[in-house]
NUROLUM-260669 format. One record per atom (N, C-alpha, C, O, CB): x, y, z; residue number from 1. Coordinates in Angstrom, 1 decimal, m for minus. Last residue first. Glycine has a CB too. Example, Ala and Ser with C-alpha at 12.3 -4.5 7.8 and 13.67 -1.06 7.14 Angstrom:
! residues 2
+--------+--------+--------+-----+
!     xx !     yy !     zz !   i !
+--------+--------+--------+-----+
!   12.8 !   m2.2 !    7.1 !   2 !
!   13.7 !   m1.1 !    7.1 !   2 !
!   12.9 !    0.0 !    7.9 !   2 !
!   13.4 !    1.1 !    8.0 !   2 !
!   14.1 !   m0.6 !    5.7 !   2 !
!   13.2 !   m5.7 !    7.8 !   1 !
!   12.3 !   m4.5 !    7.8 !   1 !
!   13.2 !   m3.3 !    7.8 !   1 !
!   14.2 !   m3.3 !    8.5 !   1 !
!   11.3 !   m4.5 !    9.0 !   1 !
+--------+--------+--------+-----+
END
This chain:
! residues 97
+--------+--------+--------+-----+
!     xx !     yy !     zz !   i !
+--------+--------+--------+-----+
!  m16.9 !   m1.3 !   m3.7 !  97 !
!  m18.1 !   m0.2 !   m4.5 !  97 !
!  m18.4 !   m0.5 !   m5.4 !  97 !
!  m19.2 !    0.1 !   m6.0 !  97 !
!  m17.9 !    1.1 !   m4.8 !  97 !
!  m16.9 !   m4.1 !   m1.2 !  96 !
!  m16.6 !   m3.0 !   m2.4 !  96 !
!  m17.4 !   m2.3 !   m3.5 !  96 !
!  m18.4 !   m2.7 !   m4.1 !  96 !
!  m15.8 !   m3.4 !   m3.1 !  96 !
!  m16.7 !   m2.5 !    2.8 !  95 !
!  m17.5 !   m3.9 !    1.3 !  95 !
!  m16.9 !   m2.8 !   m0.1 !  95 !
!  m16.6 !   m1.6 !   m0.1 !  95 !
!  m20.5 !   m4.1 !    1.1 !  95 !
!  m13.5 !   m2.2 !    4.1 !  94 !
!  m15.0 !   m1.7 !    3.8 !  94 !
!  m15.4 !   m2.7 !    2.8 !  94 !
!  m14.7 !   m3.5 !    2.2 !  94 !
!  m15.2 !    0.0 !    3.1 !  94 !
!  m12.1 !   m4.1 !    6.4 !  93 !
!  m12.5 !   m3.5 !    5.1 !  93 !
!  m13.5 !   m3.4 !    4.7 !  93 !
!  m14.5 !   m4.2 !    4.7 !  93 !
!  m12.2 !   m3.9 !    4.3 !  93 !
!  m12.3 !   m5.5 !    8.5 !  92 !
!  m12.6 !   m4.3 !    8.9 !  92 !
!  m12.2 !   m3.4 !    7.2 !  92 !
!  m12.0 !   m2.2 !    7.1 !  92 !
!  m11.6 !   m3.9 !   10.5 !  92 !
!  m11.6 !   m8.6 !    8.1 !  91 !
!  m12.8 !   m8.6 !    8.2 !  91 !
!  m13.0 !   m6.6 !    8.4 !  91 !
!  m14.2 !   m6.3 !    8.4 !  91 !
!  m13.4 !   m9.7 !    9.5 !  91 !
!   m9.2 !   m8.7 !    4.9 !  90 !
!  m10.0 !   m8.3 !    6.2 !  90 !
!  m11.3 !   m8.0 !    6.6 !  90 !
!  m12.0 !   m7.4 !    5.8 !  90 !
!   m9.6 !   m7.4 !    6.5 !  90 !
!  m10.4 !  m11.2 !    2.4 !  89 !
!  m10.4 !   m9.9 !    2.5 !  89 !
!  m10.3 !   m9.6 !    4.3 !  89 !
!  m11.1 !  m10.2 !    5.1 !  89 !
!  m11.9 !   m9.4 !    1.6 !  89 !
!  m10.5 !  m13.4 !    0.5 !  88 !
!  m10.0 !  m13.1 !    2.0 !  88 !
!   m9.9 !  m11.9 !    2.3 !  88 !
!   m8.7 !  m11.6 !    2.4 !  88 !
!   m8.6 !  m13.6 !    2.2 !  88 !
!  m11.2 !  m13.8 !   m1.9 !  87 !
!  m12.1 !  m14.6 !   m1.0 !  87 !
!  m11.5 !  m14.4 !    0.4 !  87 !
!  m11.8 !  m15.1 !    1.4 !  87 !
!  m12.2 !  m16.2 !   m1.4 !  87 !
!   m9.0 !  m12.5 !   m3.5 !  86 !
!  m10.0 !  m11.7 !   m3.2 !  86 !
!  m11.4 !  m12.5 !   m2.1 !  86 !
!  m12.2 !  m11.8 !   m1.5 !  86 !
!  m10.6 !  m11.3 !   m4.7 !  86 !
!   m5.6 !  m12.7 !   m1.7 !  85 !
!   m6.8 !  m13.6 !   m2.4 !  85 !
!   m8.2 !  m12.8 !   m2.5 !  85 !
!   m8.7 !  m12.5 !   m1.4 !  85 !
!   m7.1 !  m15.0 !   m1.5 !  85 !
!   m5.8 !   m9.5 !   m2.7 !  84 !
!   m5.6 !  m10.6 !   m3.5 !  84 !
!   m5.0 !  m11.6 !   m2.0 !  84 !
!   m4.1 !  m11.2 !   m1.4 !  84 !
!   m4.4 !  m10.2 !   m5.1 !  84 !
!   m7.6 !   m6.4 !   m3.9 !  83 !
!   m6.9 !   m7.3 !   m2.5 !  83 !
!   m7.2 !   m8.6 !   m3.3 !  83 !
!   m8.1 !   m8.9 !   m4.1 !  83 !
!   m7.8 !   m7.1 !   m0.5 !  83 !
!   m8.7 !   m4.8 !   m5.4 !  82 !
!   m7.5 !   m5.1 !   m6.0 !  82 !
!   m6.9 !   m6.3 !   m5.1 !  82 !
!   m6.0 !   m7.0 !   m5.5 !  82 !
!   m6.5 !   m3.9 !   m6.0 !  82 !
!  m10.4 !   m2.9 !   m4.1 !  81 !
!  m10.6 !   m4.0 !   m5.7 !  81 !
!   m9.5 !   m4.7 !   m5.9 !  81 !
!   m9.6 !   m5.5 !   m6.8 !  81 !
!  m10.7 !   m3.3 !   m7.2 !  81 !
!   m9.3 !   m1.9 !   m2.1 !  80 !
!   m9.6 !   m2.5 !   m1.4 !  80 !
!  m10.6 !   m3.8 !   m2.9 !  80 !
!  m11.1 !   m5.0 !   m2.8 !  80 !
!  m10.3 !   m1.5 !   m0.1 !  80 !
!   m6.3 !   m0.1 !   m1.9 !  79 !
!   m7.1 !   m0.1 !   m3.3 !  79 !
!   m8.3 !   m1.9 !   m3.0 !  79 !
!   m8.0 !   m2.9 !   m3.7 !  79 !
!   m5.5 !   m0.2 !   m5.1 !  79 !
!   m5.4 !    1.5 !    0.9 !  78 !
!   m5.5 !    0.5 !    0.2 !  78 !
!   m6.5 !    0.5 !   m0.7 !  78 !
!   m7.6 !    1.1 !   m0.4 !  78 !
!   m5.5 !   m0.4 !    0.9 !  78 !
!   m3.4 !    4.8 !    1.2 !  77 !
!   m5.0 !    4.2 !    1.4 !  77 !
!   m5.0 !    2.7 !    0.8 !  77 !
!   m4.3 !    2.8 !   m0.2 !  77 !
!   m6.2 !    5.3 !    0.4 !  77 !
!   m1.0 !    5.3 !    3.8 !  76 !
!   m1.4 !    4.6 !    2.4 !  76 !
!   m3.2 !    4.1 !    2.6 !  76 !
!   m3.8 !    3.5 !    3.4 !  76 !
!   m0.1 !    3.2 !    2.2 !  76 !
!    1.6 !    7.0 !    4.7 !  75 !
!    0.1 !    6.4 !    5.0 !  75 !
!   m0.4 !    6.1 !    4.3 !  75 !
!   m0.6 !    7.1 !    3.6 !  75 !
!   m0.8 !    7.0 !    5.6 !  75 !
!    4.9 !    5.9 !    5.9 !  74 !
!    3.7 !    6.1 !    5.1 !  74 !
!    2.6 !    5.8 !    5.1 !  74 !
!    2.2 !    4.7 !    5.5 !  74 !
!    3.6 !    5.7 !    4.3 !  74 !
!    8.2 !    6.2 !    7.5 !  73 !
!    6.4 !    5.2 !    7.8 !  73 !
!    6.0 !    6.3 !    6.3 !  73 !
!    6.7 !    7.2 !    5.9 !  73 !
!    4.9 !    5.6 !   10.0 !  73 !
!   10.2 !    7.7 !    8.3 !  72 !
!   10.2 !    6.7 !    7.7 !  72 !
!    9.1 !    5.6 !    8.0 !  72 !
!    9.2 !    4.6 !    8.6 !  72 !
!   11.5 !    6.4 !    7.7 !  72 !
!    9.0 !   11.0 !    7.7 !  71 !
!    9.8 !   10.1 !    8.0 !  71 !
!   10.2 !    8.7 !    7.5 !  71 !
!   10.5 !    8.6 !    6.3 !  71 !
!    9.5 !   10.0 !    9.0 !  71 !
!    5.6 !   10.8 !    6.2 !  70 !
!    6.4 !   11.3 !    7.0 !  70 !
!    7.5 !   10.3 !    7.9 !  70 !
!    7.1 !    9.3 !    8.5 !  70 !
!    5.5 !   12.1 !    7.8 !  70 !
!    4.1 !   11.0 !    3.4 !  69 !
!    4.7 !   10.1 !    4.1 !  69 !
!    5.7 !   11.0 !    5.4 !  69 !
!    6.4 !   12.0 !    5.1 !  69 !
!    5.7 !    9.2 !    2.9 !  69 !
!    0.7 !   10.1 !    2.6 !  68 !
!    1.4 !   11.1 !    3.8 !  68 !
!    2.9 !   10.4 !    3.6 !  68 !
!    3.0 !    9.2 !    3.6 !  68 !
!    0.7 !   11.0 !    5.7 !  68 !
!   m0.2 !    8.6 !    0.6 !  67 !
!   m1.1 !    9.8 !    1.1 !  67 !
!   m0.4 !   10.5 !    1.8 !  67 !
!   m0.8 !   11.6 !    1.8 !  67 !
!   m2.2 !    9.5 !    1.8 !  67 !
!   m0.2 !    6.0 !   m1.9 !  66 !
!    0.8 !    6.8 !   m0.5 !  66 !
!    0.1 !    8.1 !   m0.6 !  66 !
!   m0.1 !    8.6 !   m1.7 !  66 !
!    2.8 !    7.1 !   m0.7 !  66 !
!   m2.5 !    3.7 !   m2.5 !  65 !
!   m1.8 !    5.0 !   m2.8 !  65 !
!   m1.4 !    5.5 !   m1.8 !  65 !
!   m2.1 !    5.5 !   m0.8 !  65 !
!   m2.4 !    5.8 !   m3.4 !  65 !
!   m2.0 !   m0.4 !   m3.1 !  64 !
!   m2.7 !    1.4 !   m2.2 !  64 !
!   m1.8 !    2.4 !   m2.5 !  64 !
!   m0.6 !    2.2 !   m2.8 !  64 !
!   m2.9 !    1.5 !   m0.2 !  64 !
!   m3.3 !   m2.7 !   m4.0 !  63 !
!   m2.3 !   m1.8 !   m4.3 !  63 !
!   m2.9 !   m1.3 !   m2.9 !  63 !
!   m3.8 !   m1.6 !   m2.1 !  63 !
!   m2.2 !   m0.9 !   m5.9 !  63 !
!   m3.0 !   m5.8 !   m1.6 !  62 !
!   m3.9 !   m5.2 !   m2.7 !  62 !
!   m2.5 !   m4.1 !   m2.9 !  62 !
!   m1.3 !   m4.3 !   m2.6 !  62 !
!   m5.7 !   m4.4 !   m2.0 !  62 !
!   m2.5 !   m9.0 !    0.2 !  61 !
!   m2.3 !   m7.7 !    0.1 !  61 !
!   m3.4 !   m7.2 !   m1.2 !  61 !
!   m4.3 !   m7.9 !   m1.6 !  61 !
!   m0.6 !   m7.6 !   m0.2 !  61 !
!   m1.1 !  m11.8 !    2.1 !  60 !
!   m2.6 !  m11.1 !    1.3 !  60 !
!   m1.8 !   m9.9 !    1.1 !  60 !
!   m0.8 !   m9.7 !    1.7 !  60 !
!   m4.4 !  m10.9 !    2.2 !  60 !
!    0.6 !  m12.9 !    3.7 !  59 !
!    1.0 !  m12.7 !    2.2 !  59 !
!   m0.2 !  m12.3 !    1.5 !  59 !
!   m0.3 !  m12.6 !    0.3 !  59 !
!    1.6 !  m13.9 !    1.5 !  59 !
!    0.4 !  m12.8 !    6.2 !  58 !
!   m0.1 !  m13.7 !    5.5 !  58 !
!   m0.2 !  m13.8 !    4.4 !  58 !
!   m0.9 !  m14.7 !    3.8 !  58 !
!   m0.9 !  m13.8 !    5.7 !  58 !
!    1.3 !  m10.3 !    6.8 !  57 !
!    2.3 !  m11.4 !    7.4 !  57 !
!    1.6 !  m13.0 !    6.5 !  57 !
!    2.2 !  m14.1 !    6.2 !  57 !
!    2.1 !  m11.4 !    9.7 !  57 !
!    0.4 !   m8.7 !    3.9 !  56 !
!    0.7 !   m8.3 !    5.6 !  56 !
!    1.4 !   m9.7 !    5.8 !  56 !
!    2.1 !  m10.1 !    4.8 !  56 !
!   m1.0 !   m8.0 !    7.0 !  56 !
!    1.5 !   m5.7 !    1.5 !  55 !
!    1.3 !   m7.0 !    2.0 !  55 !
!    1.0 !   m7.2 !    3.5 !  55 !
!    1.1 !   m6.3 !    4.3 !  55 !
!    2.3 !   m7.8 !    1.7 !  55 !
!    1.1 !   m3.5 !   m0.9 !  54 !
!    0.8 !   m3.8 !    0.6 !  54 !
!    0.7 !   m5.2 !    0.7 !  54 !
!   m0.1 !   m5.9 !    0.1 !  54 !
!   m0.4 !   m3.2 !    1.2 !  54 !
!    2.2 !   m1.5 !   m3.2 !  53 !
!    1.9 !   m3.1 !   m3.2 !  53 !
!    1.8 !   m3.3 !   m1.6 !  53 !
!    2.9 !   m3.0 !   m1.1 !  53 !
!    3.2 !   m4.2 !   m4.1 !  53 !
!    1.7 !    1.7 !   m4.4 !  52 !
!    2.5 !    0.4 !   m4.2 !  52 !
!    2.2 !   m0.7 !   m4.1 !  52 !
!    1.7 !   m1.1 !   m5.2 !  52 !
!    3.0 !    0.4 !   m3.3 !  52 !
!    1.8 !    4.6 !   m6.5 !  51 !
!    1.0 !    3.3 !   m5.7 !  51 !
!    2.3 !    2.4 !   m5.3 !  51 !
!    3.4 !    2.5 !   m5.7 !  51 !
!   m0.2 !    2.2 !   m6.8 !  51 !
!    2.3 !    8.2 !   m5.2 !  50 !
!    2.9 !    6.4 !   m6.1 !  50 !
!    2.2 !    5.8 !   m5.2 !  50 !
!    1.9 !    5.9 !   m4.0 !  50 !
!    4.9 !    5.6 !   m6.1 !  50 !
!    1.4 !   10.4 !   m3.5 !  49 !
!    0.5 !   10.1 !   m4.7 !  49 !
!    1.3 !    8.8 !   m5.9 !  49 !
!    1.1 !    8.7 !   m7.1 !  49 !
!    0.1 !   11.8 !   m5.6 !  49 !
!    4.3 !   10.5 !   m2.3 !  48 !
!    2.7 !   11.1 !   m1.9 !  48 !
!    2.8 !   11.1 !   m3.6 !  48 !
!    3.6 !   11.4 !   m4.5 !  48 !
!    2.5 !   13.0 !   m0.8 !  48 !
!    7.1 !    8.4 !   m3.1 !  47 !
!    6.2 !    9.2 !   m3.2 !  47 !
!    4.8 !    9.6 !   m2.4 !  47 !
!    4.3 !    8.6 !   m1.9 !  47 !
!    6.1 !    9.0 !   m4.0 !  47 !
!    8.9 !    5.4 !   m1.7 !  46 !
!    7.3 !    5.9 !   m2.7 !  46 !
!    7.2 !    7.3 !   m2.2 !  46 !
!    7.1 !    7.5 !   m0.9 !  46 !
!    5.5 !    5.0 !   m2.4 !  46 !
!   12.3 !    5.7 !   m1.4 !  45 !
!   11.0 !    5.5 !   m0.9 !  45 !
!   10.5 !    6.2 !   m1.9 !  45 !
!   10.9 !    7.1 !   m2.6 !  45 !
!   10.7 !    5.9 !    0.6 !  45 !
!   15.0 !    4.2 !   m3.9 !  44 !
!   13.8 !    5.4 !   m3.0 !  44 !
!   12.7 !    4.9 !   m2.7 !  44 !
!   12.1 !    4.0 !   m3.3 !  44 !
!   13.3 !    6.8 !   m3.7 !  44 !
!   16.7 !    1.1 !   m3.8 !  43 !
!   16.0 !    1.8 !   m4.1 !  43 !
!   15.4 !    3.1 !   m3.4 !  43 !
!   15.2 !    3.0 !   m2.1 !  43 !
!   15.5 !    1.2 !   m4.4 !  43 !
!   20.4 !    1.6 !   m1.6 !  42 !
!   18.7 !    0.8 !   m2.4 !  42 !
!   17.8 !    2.0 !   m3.3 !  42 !
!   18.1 !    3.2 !   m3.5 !  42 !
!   17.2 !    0.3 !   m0.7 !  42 !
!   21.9 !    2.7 !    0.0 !  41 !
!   22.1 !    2.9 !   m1.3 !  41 !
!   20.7 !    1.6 !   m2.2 !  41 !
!   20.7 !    1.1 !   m3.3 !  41 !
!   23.9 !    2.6 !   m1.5 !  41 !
!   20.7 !    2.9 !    3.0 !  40 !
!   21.8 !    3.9 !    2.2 !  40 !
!   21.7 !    3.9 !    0.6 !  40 !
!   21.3 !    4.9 !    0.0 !  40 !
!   23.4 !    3.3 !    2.5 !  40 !
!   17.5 !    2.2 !    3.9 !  39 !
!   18.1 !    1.6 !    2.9 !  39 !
!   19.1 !    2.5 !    1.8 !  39 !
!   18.9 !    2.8 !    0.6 !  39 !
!   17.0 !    1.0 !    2.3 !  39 !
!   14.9 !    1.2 !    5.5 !  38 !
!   16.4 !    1.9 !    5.5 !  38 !
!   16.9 !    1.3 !    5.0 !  38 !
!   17.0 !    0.1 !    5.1 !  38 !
!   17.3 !    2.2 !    6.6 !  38 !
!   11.7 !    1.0 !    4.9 !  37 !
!   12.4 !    0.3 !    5.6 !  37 !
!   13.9 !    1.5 !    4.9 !  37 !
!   13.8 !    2.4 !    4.0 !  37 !
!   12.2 !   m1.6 !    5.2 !  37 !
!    9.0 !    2.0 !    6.2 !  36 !
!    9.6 !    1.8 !    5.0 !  36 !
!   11.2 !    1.5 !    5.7 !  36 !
!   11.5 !    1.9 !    6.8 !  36 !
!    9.3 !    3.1 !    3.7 !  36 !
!    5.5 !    1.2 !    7.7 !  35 !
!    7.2 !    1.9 !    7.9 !  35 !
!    7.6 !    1.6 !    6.5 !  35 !
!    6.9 !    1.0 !    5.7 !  35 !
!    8.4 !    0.9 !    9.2 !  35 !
!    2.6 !    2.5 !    7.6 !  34 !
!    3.8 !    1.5 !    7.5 !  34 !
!    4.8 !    2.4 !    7.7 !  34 !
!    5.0 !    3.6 !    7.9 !  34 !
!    4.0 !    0.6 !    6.0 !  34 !
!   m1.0 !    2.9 !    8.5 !  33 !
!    0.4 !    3.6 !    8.2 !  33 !
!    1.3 !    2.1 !    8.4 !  33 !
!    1.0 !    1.1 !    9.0 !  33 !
!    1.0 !    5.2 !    9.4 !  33 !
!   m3.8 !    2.9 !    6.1 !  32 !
!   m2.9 !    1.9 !    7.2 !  32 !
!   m1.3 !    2.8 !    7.1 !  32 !
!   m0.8 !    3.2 !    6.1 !  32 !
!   m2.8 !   m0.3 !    6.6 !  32 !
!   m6.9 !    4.1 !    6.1 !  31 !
!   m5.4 !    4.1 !    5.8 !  31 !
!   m5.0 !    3.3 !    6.5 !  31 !
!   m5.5 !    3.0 !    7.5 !  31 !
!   m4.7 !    5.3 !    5.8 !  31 !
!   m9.3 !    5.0 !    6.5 !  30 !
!   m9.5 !    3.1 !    6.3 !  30 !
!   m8.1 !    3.4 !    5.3 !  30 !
!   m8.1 !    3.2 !    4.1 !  30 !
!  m11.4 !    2.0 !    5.4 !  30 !
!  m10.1 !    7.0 !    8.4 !  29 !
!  m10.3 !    7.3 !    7.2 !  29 !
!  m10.2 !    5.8 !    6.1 !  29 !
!  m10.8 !    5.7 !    5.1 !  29 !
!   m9.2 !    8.3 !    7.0 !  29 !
!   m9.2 !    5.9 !   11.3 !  28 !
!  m10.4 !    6.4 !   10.7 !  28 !
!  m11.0 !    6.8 !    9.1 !  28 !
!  m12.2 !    6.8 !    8.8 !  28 !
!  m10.5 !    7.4 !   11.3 !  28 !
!   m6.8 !    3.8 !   10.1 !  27 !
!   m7.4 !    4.6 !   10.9 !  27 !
!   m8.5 !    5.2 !   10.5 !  27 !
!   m8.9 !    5.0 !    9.4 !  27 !
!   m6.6 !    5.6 !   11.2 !  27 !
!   m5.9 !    0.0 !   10.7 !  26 !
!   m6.8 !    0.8 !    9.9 !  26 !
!   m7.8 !    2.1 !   10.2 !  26 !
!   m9.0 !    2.0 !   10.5 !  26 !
!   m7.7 !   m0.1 !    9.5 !  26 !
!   m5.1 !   m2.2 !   11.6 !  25 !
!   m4.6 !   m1.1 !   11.9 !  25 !
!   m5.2 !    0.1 !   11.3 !  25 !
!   m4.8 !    1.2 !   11.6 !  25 !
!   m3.5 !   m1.1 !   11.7 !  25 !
!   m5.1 !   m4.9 !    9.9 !  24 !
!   m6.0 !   m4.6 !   11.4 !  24 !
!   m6.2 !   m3.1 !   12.2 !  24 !
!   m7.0 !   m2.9 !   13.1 !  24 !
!   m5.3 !   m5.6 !   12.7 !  24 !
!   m3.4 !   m5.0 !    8.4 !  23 !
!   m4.9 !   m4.4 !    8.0 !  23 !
!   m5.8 !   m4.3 !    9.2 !  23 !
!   m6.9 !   m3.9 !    9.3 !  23 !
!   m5.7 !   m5.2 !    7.0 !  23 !
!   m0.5 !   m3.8 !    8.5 !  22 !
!   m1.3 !   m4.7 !    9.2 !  22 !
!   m2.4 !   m4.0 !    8.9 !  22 !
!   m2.5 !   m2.8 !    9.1 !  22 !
!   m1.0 !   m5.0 !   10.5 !  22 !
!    2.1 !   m4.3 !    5.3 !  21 !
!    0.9 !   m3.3 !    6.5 !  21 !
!    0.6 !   m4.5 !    6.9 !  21 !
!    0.9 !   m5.6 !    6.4 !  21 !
!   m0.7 !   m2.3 !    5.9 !  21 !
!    5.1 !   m3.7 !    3.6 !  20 !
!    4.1 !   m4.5 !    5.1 !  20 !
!    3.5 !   m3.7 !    5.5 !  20 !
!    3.8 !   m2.6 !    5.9 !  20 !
!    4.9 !   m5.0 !    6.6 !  20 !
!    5.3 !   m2.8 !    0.6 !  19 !
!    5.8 !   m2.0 !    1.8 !  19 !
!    4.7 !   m3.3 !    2.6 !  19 !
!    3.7 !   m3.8 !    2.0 !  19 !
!    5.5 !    0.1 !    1.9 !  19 !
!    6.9 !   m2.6 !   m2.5 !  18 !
!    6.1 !   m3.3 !   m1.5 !  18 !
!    6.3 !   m3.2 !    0.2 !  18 !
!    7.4 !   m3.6 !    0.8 !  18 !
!    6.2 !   m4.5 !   m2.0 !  18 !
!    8.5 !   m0.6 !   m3.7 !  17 !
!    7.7 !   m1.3 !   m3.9 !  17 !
!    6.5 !   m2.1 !   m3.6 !  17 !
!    5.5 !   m2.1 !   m4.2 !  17 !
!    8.1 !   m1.7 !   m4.1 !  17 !
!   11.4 !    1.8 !   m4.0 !  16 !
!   10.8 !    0.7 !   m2.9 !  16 !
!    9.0 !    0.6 !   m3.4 !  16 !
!    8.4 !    1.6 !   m3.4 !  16 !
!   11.1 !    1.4 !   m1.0 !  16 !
!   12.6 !    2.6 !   m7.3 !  15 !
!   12.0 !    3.0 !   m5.5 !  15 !
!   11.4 !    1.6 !   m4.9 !  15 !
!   10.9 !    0.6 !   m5.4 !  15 !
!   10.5 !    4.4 !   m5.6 !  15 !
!   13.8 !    1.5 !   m9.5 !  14 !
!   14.0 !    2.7 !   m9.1 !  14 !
!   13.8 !    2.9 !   m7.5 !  14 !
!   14.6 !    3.4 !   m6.6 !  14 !
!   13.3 !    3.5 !  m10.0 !  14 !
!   12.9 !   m1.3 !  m10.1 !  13 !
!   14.9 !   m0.6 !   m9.9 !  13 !
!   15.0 !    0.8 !   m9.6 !  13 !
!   16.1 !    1.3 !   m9.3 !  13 !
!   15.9 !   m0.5 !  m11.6 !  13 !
!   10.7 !   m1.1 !  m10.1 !  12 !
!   11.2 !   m1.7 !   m9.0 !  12 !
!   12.7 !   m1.7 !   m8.6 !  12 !
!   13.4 !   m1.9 !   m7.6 !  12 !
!   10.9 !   m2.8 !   m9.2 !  12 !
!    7.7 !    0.7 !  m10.3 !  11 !
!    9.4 !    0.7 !  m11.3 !  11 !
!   10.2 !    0.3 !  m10.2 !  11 !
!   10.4 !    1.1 !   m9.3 !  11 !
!   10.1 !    2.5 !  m12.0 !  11 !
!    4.8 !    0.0 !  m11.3 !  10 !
!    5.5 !    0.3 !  m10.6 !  10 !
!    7.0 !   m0.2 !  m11.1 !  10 !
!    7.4 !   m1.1 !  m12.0 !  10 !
!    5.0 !   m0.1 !   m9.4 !  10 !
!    2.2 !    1.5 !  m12.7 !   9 !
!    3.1 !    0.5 !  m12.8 !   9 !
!    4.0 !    0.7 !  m12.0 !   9 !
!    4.3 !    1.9 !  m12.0 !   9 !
!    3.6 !    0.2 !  m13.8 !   9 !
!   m0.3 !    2.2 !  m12.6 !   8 !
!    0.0 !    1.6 !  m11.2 !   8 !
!    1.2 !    1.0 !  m11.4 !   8 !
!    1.6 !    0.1 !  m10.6 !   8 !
!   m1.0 !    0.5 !  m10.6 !   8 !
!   m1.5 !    3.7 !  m14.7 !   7 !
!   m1.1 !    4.7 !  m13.2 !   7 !
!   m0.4 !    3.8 !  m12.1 !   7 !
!    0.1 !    4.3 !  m11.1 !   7 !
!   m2.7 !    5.3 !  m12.4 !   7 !
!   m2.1 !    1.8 !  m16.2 !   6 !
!   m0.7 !    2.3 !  m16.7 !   6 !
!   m0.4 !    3.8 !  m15.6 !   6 !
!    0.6 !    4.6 !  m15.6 !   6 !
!   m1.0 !    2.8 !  m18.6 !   6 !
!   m4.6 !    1.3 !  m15.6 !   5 !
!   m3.3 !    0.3 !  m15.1 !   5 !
!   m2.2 !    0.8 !  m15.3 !   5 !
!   m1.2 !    0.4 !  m14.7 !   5 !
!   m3.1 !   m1.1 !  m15.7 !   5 !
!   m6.2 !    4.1 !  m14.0 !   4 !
!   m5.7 !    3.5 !  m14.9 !   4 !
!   m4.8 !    1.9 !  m14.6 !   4 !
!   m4.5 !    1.5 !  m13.5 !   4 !
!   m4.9 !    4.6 !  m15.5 !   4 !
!   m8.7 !    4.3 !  m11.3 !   3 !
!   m7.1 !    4.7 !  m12.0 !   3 !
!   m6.8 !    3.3 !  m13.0 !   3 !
!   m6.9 !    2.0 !  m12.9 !   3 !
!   m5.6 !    5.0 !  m10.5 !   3 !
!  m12.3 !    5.7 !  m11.2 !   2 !
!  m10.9 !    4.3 !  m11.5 !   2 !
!   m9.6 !    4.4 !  m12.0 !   2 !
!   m9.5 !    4.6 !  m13.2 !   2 !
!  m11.2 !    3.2 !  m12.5 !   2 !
!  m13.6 !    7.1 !   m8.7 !   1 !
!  m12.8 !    7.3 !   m9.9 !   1 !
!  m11.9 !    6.1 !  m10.1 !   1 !
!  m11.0 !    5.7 !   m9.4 !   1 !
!  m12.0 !    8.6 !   m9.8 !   1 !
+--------+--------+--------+-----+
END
């Protein structure tokens, strides 16, 4: 199913945005959990079912949708159309549909 663009906008004065994954981390289902970071008076953490923005240390990333959040991590599926540089993709990402 393809989500809209007007499902991914994200609101950057309101909640936290872009969260660090390692794509190497990728559990059976091909989620990556993150942390979200602390933050008294910042924006809110994403939602179960807000996209976000995943990055990892090499500044690749894609969207992905928050699936669990418990505490302060999230499990997020990555939107594996969306990964940008698209000529870099982790090697343990699935091919795309």
């Amino acid at each position: 199913m393809m989500t809209s663009e007007i499902d991914r906008l994200l609101d950057f004065d309101k909640r936290e945005v872009v969260l660090r994954a390692d794509f190497t981390e990728l559990d059976d289902e091909q989620c990556v959990w993150t942390s979200m970071r602390f933050m008294v008076q910042g924006p809110r953490h994403p939602r179960e079912g807000e996209w976000v923005y995943l990055i990892d240390r090499h500044g690749r990333g894609c969207m992905g949708l928050v699936e669990t959040v418990n505490g302060w991590t999230a499990r997020v599926r990555p939107d594996w159309g969306s990964w940008a540089p698209s000529e870099d993709r982790p090697p343990d990402a699935p091919a795309r549909s």
